[in-house]
C-alpha positions as CSV (number, residue, x, y, z in Angstrom):
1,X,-1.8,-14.4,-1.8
2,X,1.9,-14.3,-0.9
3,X,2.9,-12.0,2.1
4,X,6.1,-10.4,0.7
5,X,8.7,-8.6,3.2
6,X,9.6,-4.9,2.7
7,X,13.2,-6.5,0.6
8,X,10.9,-8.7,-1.6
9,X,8.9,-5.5,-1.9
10,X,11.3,-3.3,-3.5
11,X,12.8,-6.1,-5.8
12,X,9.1,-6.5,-7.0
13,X,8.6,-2.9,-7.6
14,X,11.9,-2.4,-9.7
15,X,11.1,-6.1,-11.6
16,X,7.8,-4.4,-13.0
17,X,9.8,-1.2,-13.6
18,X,12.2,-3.7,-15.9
19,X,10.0,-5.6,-17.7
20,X,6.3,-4.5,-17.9
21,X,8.3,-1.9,-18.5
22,X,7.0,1.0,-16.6
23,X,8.8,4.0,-14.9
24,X,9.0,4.2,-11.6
25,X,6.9,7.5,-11.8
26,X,4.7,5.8,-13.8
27,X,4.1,3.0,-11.3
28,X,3.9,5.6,-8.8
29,X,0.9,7.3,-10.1
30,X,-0.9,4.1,-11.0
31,X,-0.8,3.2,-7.1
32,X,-1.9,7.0,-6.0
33,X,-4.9,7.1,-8.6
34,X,-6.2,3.6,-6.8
35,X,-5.7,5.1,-3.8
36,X,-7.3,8.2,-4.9
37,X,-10.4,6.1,-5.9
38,X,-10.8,4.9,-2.6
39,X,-10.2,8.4,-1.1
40,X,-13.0,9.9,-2.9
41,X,-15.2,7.2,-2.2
42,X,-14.9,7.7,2.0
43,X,-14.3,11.5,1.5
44,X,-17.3,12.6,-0.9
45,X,-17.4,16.0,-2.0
46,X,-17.9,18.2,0.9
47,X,-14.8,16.9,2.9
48,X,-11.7,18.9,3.3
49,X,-8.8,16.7,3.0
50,X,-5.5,17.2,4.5
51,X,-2.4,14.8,3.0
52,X,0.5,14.8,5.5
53,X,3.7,14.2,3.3
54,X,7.4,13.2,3.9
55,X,10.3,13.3,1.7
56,X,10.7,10.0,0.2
57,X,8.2,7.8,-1.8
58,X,5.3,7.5,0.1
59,X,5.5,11.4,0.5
60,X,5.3,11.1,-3.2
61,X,2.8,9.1,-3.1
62,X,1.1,11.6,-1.2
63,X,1.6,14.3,-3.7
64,X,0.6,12.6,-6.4
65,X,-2.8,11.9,-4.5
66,X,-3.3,15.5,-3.7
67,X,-3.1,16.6,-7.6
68,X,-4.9,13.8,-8.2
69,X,-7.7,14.8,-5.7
70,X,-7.6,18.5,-6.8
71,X,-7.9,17.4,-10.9
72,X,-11.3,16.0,-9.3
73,X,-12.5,19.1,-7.7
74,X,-11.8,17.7,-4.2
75,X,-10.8,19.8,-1.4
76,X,-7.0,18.9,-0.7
77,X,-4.1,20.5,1.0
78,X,-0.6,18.7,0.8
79,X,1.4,19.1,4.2
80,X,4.9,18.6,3.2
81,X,7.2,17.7,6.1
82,X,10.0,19.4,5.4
83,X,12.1,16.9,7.9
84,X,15.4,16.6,5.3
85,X,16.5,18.7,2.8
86,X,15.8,16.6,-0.2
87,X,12.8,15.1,-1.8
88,X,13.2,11.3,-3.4
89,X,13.7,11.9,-7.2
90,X,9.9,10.5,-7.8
91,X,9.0,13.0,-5.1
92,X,10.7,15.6,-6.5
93,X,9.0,15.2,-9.9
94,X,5.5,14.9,-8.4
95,X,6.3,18.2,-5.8
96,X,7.0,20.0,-9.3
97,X,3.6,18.9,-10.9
98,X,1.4,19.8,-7.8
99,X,3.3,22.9,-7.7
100,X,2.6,23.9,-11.6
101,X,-0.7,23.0,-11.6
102,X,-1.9,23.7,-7.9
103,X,0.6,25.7,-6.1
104,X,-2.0,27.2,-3.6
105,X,-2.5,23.5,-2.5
106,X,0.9,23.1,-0.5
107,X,1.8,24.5,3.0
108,X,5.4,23.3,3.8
109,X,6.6,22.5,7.2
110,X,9.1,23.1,9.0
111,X,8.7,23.4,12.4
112,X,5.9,22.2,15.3
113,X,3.9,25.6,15.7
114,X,3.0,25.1,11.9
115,X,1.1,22.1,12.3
116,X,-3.0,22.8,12.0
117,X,-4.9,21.6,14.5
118,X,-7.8,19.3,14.4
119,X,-11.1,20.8,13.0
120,X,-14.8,18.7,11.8
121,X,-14.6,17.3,8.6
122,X,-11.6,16.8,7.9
123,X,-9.7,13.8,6.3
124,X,-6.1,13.0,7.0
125,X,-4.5,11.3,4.9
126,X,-0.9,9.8,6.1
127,X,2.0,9.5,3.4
128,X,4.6,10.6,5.5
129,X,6.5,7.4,5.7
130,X,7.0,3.6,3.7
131,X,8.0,0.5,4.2
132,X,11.5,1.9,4.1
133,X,11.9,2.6,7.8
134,X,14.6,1.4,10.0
135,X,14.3,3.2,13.3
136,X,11.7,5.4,15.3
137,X,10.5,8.6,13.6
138,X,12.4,11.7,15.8
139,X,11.8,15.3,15.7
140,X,9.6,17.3,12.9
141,X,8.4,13.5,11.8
142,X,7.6,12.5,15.6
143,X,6.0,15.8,16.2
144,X,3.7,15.3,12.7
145,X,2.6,11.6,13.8
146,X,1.5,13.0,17.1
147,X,-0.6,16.1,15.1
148,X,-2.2,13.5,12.7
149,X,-2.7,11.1,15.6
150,X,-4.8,14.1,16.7
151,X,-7.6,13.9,13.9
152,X,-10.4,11.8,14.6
153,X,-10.2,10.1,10.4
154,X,-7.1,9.3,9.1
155,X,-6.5,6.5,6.2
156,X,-2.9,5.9,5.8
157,X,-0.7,4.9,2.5
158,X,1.0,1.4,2.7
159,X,1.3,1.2,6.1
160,X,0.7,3.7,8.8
161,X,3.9,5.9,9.3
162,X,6.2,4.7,11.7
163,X,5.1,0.5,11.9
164,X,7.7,-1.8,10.8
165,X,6.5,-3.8,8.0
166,X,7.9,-7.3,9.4
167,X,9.5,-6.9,12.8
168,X,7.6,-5.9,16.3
169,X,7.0,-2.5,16.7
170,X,6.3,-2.5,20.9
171,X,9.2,-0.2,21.1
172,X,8.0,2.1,18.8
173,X,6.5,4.9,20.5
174,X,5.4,6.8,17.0
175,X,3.0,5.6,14.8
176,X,0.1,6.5,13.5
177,X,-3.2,5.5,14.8
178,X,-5.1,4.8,11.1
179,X,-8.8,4.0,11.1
180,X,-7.9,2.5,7.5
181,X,-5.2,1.8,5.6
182,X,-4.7,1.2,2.1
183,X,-1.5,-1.5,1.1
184,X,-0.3,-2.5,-2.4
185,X,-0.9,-6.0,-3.4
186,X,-0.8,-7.6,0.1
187,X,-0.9,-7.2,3.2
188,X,2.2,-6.7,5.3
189,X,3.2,-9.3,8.0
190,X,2.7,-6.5,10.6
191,X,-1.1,-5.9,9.9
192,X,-2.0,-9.1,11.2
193,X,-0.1,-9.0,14.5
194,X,-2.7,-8.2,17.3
195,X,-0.2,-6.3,19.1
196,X,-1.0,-3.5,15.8
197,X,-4.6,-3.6,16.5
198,X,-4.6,-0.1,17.4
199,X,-2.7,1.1,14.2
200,X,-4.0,-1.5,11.6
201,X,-7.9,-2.0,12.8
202,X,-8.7,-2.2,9.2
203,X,-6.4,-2.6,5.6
204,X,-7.7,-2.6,1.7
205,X,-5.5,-4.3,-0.4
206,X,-5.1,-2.3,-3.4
207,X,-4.0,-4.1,-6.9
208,X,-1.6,-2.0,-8.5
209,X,-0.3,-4.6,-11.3
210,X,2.9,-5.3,-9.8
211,X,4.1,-8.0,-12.8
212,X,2.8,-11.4,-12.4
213,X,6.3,-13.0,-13.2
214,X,8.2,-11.5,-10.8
215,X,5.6,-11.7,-7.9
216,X,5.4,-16.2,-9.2
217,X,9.6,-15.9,-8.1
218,X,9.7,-14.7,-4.8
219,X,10.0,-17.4,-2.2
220,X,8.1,-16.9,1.2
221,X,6.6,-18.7,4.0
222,X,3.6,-16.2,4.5
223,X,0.6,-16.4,3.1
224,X,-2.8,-14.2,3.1
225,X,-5.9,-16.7,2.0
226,X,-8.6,-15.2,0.3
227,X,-11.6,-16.5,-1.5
228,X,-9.9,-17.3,-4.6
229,X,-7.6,-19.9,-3.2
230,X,-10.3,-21.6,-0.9
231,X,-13.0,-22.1,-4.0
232,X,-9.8,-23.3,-6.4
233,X,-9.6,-26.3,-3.4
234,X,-13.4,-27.1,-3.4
235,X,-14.1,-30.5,-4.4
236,X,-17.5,-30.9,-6.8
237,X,-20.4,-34.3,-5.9
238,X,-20.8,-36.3,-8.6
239,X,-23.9,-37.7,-10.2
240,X,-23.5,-41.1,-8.8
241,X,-21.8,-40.5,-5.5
242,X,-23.6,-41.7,-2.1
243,X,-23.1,-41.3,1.7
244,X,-20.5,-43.7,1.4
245,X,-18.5,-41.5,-0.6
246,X,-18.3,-39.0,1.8
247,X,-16.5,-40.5,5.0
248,X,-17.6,-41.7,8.0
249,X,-16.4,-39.1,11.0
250,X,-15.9,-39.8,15.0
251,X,-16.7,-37.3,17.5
252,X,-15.7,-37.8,20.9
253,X,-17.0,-35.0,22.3
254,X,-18.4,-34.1,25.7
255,X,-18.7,-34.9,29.1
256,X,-21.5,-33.9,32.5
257,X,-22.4,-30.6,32.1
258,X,-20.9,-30.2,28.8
259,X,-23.0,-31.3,26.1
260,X,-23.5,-28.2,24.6
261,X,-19.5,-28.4,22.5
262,X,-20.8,-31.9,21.4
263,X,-23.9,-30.5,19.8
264,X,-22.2,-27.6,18.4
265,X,-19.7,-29.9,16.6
266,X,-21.8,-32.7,15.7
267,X,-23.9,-29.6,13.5
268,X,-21.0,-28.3,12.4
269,X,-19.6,-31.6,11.2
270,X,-22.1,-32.7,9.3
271,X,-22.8,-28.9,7.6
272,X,-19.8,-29.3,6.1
273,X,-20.0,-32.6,3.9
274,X,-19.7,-35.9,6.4
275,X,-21.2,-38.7,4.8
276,X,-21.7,-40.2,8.2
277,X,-21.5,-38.9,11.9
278,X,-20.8,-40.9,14.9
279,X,-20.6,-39.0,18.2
280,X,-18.6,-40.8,21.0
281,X,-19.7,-39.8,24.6
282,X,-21.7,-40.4,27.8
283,X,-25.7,-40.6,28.1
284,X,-26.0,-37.3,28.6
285,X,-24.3,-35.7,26.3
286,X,-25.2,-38.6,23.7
287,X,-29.2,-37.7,24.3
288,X,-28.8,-34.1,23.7
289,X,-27.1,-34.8,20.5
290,X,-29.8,-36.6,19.1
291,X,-32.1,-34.5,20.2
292,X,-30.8,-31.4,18.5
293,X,-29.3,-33.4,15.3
294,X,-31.2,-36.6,14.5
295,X,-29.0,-36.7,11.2
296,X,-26.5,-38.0,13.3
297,X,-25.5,-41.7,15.3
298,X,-24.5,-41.8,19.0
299,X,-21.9,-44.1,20.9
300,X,-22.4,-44.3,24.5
301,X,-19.4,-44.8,26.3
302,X,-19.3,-47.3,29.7
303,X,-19.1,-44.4,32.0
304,X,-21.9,-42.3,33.3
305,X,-19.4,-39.0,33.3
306,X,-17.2,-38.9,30.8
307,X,-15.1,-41.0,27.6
308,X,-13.4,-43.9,28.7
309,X,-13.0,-46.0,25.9
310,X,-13.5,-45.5,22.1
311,X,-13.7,-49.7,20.3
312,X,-13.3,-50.3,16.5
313,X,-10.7,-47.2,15.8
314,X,-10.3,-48.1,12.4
315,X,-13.9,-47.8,10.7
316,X,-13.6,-44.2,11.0
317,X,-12.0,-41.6,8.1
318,X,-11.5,-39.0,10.9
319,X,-11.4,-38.5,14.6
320,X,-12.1,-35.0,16.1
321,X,-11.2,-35.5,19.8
322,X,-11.3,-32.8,23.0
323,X,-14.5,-30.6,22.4
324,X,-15.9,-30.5,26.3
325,X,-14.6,-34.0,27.0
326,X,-13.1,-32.9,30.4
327,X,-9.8,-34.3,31.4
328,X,-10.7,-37.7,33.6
329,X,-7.7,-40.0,33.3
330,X,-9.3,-42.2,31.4
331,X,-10.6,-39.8,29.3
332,X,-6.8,-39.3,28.5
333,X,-5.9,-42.4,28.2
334,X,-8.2,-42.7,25.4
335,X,-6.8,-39.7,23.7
336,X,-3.3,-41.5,24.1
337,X,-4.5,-44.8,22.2
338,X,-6.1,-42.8,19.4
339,X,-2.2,-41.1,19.4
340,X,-0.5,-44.5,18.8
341,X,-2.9,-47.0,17.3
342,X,-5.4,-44.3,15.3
343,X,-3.8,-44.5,11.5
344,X,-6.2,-42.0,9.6
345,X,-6.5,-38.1,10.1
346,X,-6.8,-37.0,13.2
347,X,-8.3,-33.6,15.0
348,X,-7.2,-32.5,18.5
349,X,-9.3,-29.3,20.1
350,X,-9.5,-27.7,23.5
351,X,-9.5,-30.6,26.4
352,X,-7.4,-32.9,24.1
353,X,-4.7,-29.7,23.7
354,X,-5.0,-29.5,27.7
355,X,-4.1,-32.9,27.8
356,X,-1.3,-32.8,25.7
357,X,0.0,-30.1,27.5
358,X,-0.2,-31.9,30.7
359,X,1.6,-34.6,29.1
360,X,4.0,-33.3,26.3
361,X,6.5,-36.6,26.1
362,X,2.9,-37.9,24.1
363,X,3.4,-35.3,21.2
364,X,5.9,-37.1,19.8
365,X,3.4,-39.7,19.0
366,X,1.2,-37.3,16.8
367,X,0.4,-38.7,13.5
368,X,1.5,-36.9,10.6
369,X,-0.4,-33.7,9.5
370,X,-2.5,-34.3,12.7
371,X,-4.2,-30.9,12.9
372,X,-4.2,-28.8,16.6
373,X,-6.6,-26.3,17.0
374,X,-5.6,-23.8,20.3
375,X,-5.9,-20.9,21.2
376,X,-3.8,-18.5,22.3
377,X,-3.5,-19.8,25.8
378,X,-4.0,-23.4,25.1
379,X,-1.0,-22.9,22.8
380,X,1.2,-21.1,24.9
381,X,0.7,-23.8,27.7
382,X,1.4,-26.5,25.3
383,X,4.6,-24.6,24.0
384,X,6.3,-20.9,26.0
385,X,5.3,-18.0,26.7
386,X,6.1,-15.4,24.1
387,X,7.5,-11.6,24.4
388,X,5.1,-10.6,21.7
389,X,3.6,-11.8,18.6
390,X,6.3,-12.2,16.0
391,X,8.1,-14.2,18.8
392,X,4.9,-16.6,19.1
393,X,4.9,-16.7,14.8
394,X,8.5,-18.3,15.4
395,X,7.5,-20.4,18.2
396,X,4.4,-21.7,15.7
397,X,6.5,-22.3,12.9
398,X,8.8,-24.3,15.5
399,X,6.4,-26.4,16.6
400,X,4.6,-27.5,13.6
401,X,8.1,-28.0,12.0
402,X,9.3,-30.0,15.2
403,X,5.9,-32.4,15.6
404,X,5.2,-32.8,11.9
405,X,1.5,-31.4,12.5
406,X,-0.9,-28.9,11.6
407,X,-1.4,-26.0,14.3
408,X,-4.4,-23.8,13.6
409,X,-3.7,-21.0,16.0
410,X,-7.6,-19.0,16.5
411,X,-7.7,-15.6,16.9
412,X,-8.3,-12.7,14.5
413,X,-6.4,-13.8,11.4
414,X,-6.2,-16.9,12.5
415,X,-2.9,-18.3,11.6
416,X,-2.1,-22.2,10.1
417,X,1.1,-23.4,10.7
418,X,2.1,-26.4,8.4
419,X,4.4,-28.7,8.4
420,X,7.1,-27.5,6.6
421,X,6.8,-24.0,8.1
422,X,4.5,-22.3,5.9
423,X,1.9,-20.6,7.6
424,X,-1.0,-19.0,6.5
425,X,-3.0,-16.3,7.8
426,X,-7.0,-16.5,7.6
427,X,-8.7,-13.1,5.9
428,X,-12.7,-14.0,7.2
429,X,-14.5,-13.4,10.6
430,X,-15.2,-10.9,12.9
431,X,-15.1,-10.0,16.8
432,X,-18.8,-11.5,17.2
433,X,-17.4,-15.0,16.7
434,X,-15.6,-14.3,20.4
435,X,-17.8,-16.3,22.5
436,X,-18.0,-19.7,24.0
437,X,-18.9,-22.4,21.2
438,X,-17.2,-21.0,18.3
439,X,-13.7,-23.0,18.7
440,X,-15.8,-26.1,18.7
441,X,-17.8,-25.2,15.8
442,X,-14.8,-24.6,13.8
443,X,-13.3,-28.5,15.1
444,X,-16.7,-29.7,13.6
445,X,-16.2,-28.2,10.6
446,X,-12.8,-29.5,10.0
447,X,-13.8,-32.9,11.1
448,X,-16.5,-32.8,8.2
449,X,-14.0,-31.9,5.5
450,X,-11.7,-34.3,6.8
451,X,-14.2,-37.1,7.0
452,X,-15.7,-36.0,3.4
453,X,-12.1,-36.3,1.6
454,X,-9.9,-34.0,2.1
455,X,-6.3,-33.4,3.0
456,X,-5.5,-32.3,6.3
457,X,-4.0,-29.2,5.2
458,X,-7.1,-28.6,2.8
459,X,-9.5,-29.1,5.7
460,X,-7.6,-26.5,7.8
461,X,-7.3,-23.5,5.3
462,X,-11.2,-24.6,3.5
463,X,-12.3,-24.9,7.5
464,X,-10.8,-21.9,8.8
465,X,-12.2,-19.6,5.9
466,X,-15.6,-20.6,5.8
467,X,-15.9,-20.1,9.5
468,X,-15.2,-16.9,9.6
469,X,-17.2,-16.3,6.0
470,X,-20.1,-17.9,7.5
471,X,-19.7,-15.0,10.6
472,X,-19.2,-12.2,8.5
473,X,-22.6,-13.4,6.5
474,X,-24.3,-13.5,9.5
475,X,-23.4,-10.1,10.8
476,X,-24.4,-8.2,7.5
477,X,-28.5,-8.8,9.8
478,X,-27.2,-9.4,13.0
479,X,-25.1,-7.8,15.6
480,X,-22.2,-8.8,16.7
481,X,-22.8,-8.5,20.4
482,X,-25.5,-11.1,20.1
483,X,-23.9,-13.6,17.2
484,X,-24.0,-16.8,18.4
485,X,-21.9,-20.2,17.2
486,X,-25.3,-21.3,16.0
487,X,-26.3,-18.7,13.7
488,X,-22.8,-19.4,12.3
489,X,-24.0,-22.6,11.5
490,X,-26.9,-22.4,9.9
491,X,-24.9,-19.7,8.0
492,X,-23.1,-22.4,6.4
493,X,-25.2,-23.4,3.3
494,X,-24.6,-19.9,2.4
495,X,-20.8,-19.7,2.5
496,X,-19.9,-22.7,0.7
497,X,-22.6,-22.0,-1.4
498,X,-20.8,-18.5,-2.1
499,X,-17.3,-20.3,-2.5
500,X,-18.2,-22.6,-5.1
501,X,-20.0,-20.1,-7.5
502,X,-16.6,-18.7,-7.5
503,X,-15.4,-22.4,-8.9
C-alpha cells in the first residue's frame, strides 16, 4: 500500500474528481458516510456526540458526519470554529444542508468561554483541521485543540488536528491527543513515527475509492505492508518437492551463558520453511539446541566459550550470524570471513551489528542485499544519532542506499530499508513482543525464508509480517505482559497458515 504525501494527496483527490468522475462534494460525503459507519459502531446509541469543526475541508467533513449521524437518530452536535470568516466552498454547501435539515444541531464559536466542558459519555469527534496545514494552530483553533484534548474519547478525521502529515511535528505544541483516528486510503508517513505515539496510538484506514489509475501513477518510496501483499509473495510446495528443495541454513548462534538466542532462532528457523538446519556454536549452547529442537543438526566449534571458526562456507543457502554470539575477537574474525569469502545470502543480527559497529571500514565488504536487523540503538551506534525520527528515516534510507543492503530497523512499525531507498513500514505486532528473545526470533525466521528460497528482500518484508501476525494471534488468549518469543513461535503454523488462504 503506497504511503502518499499530503501533495500526492490532493492530486489523487482531484484525479478521481476528473475521471471517475465525481464531485468534489460527492467524494466528500462518500468519505464522511465511512467515517460515519465507524462512528456509530464505537458510539452506539446512547452516546452524545460532539463534532469539533473548522472552516476548510475536514470541517466539512465534519459537517457532513454530523447530518449524517443525526439522519441516523444519533445524538450529534456540530461545534463550528468560527476561526476565519469563510467556510471552504464544500464546507459551505455541507454548513447549508446541516442547517436545512438540522439547524438545532449547530452551536458556532467564536470565542474561548464558549467552548463546553468535558462531561461522561461523550464522543469527540475532531474535524477541525486536514492535511492542509503549514504552521502551528494559534488562537480560537489552539484554544479548541486544548478543549477537545480535554475529553477523555476523541476519534479524529484524517489525521489529528494540528500533526503534519510528513514532516516532524516536536515543535508543535497543538495537536490533538486522538485515542483513534480514521485516514483515507493510507496511512500518513507521520502515524508511524514513534515520536506521534501520543497523538496516533491507533489509525483505521478507511477505503474511500480514490481511482485506481491515478493512485498506480504516483511515485513514492513509502510503503504500508499489509496482508495482501505478503500472501501475493508466498511461495506454494509442490507434490514432488523434498528437504533438499528447501535450503540448507547456518546458524552461528550463541556463546556461555547465552544459549537461550540460539534456541530461539534455531525454532524460529525451521518454523518457517528450512529444509535443513545447522546450528554453529560451542558445547553448550550446541546441547541445549538439541535438546529443545531435535529437528535440527549441531556444529561444535573448537572453543569451549564461543565461535571461532565456521569450515565448508559454501554448502550453506544462508548464513544468520550474531544472535548471543558475544563479541570474542575471534568470534569477529569469523564474522569478517563470512563478509569477504561467504557468496550466498547473508543475515547479520544483534552481536554481529555490534561488531560491525566496532568496526565500520568492514561494511564496505557486505554482500549485496545482505539483510541487518538492529534496533534502534544497535542502529544508531552503527550509523549517528538522530534529532528525531524523520531524521533517522533519512539516515536509514542513506545507509541502505550507501552499503547496498537490507536494514530491517525493529520497533513498532518496523521499517525495511532497501536498497534503492524504498522502505517499507510493517503493519503487524504489538507491545507484548517487547521483551528479550523476540529480535532473535525474528533473525530465525528470516534465516528460514532465506534458506527455503527466497529473495532477500522477500524474506525481510514475508519475515517481518508474520512475526508480528504470529504476536497479534497470540495476544487475542494471552496478555501481553506475559507474551513470550516462544508462544510466538508456536504461533507460527497459524500465521502462515492465515496468509496463504489469502493466496
Amino acid at each position: 500500500m503506497k504511503i502518499l504525501n499530503a501533495a500526492q494527496i490532493k492530486e489523487l483527490d482531484a484525479f478521481t474528481i476528473q475521471h471517475e468522475p465525481v464531485s468534489s462534494l460527492d467524494l466528500m460525503e462518500r468519505a464522511s458516510r465511512a467515517c460515519v459507519n465507524r462512528i456509530a459502531k464505537i458510539a452506539g446509541q446512547e452516546k452524545r456526540i460532539f463534532v469539533f469543526c473548522g472552516m476548510g475541508n475536514n470541517g466539512g467533513d465534519g459537517l457532513a458526519i454530523t447530518r449524517l449521524l443525526l439522519e441516523r437518530d444519533r445524538n450529534a452536535t456540530a461545534l463550528i470554529i468560527r476561526y476565519s470568516e469563510s467556510f471552504s466552498p464544500d464546507a459551505e454547501k455541507n454548513y447549508e444542508r446541516l442547517k436545512e435539515n438540522f439547524p438545532e444541531a449547530i452551536l458556532e464559536i467564536k470565542s474561548p468561554q464558549e467552548f463546553p466542558e468535558p462531561e461522561e459519555n461523550i464522543i469527540v469527534i475532531d474535524a477541525l483541521l486536514g492535511t492542509g496545514i503549514n504552521k502551528s494552530p494559534e488562537g480560537l483553533l489552539a484554544q479548541a485543540i486544548y478543549c477537545i484534548n480535554k475529553f477523555p474519547e476523541i476519534i479524529s478525521i484524517d489525521l489529528p488536528s494540528g500533526l503534519y502529515p510528513d514532516i516532524s511535528s516536536t515543535e508543535n505544541k497543538n495537536i490533538v491527543r486522538s485515542g483513534l483516528t480514521l485516514t483515507f486510503q493510507a496511512p500518513k508517513l507521520s502515524f508511524l513515527m514513534p515520536e506521534n505515539f501520543l497523538f496516533v496510538p491507533a489509525f483505521e484506514i478507511l477505503d474511500i475509492g480514490l481511482h485506481p489509475i491515478g493512485l498506480a501513477s504516483f511515485q513514492t518510496q513509502n510503503y504500508f505492508v499489509t496482508a495482501k501483499d505478503v500472501s501475493s509473495l508466498l511461495k506454494p510446495r509442490t507434490k514432488f518437492s523434498h528437504k533438499g528443495s528447501f535450503g540448507h541454513a547456518l546458524l552461528a548462534s550463541g556463546s556461555k551463558g547465552k544459549s537461550g538466542a540460539a534456541v530461539i532462532s534455531a525454532k524460529a528457523c525451521l518454523r518457517s520453511g528450512a529444509g535443513y538446519l545447522t546450528v554453529h556454536s560451542n558445547k553448550e549452547t550446541l546441547n541445549a539446541v538439541l535438546q529443545h529442537l531435535p529437528e535440527a543438526m549441531g556444529d561444535e566449534d573448537e572453543h569451549q566459550h564461543f565461535i571461532s571458526g565456521i569450515d565448508s562456507l559454501e554448502k550453506y543457502d544462508a548464513i544468520a550470524f550474531g544472535p548471543g554470539t558475544g563479541m570474542a575477537d575471534e568470534t569477529q574474525r569469523v564474522l569478517k570471513k563470512i563478509l569477504q569469502y561467504y557468496p550466498g545470502k547473508l543475515i547479520i543480527d544483534a552481536d554481529g551489528l555490534n561488531i560491525l559497529a566496532e568496526n565500520k571500514t568492514w561494511l564496505s565488504f557486505l554482500p549485496a542485499d545482505t539483510i541487518l536487523t538492529p534496533h534502534p540503538k544497535e542502529f544508531e551506534r552503527l550509523t549517528e544519532k538522530a534529532d528525531d525520527n524523520f531524521h533517522r528515516l533519512t539516515i536509514l534510507k542513506n545507509f541502505a542506499l550507501k552499503h547496498r543492503c537490507i536494514v530491517v530497523l525493529k520497533g513498532a512499525h518496523t521499517a525495511i530499508a532497501m536498497p534503492d531507498g524504498t522502505i517499507f513500514f510493517n503493519s503487524t505486532g504489538n507491545p507484548g513482543m517487547a521483551k528479550a528473545g523476540s529480535g532473535d526470533g525474528l533473525t530465525g525466521i528470516i534465516l528460514g525464508l532465506l534458506a527455503r528460497g527466497y529473495n532477500a528482500p522477500q524474506a525481510s518484508l514475508i519475515g517481518t509480517y508474520v512475526h508480528g501476525m504470529a504476536a497479534d494471534l497470540c495476544v487475542k488468549k494471552k496478555s501481553m505482559e506475559s507474551l513470550l518469543i516462544s508462544d510466538v513461535i508456536e504461533k507460527l503454523p497459524s500465521a502462515f497458515r492465515k496468509l496463504e488462504s489469502l493466496t
